[in-house]
C-alpha positions as CSV (number, residue, x, y, z in Angstrom):
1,X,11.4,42.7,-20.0
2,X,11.7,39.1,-20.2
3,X,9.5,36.3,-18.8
4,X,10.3,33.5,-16.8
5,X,9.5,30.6,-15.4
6,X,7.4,30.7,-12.3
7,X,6.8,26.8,-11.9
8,X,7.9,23.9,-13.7
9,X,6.4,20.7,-14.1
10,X,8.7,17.2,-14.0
11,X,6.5,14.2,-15.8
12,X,8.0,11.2,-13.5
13,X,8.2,9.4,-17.4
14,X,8.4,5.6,-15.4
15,X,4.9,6.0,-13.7
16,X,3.0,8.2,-16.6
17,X,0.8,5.9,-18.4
18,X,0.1,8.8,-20.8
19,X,-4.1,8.6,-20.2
20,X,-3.9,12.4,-21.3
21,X,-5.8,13.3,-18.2
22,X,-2.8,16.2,-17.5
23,X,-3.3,17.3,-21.2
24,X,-6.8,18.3,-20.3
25,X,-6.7,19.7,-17.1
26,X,-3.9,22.2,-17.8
27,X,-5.1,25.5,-18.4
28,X,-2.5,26.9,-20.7
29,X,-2.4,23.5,-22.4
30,X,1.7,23.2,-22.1
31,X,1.3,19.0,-21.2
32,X,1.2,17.3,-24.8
33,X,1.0,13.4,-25.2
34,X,4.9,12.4,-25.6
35,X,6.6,10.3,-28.3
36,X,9.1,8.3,-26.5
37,X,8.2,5.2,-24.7
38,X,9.0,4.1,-21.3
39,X,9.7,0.8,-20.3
40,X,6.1,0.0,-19.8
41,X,5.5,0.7,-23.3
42,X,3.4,3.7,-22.5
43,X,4.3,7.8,-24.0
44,X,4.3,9.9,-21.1
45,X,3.3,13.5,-21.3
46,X,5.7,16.3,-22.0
47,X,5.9,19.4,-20.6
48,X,6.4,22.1,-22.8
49,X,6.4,26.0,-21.6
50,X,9.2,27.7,-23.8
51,X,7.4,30.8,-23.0
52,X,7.4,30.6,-19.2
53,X,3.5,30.7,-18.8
54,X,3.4,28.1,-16.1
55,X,1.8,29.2,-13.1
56,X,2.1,26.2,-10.6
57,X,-1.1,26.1,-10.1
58,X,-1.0,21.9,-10.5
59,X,-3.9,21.0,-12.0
60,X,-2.1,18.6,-14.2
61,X,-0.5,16.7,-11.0
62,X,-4.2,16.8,-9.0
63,X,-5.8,14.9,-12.3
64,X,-2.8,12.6,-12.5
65,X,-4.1,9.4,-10.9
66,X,-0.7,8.3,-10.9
67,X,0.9,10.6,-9.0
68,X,3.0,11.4,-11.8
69,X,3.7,14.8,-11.9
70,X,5.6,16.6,-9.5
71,X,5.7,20.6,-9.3
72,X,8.4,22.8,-8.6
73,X,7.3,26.6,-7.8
74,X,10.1,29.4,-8.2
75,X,10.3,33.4,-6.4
């Protein structure tokens, strides 16, 4: 049986200042500090979940104080 995806999380890269704040508040740890810069100069998070553990339960987007992070939940 395979597993998929129950939620995925979209990092908004031109408002993430990359404060880490979603790295810590995830559970399952799947945000990681990025490597590419925006056009603030900043390295948004990235979301990484190749083995769908994702839950939705938003965490990461609640801790974002810059509204960030958006959440999209699947059936």
């Amino acid at each position: 049986m395979s597993k998929t995806n129950k939620a995925k999380v979209v990092i908004l890269e031109e408002y993430c200042k990359g404060c880490g704040c979603c790295n810590v508040a995830c559970p399952k740890g799947l945000l990681t500090p990025g490597t590419r810069i925006n056009i603030y100069g900043y390295n948004p998070a990235v979301f990484i979940d190749n083995d769908g553990e994702c839950q939705g339960c938003a965490l990461c987007a609640r801790f974002c104080s810059d509204a960030a992070i958006e959440i999209y939940q699947y059936d």
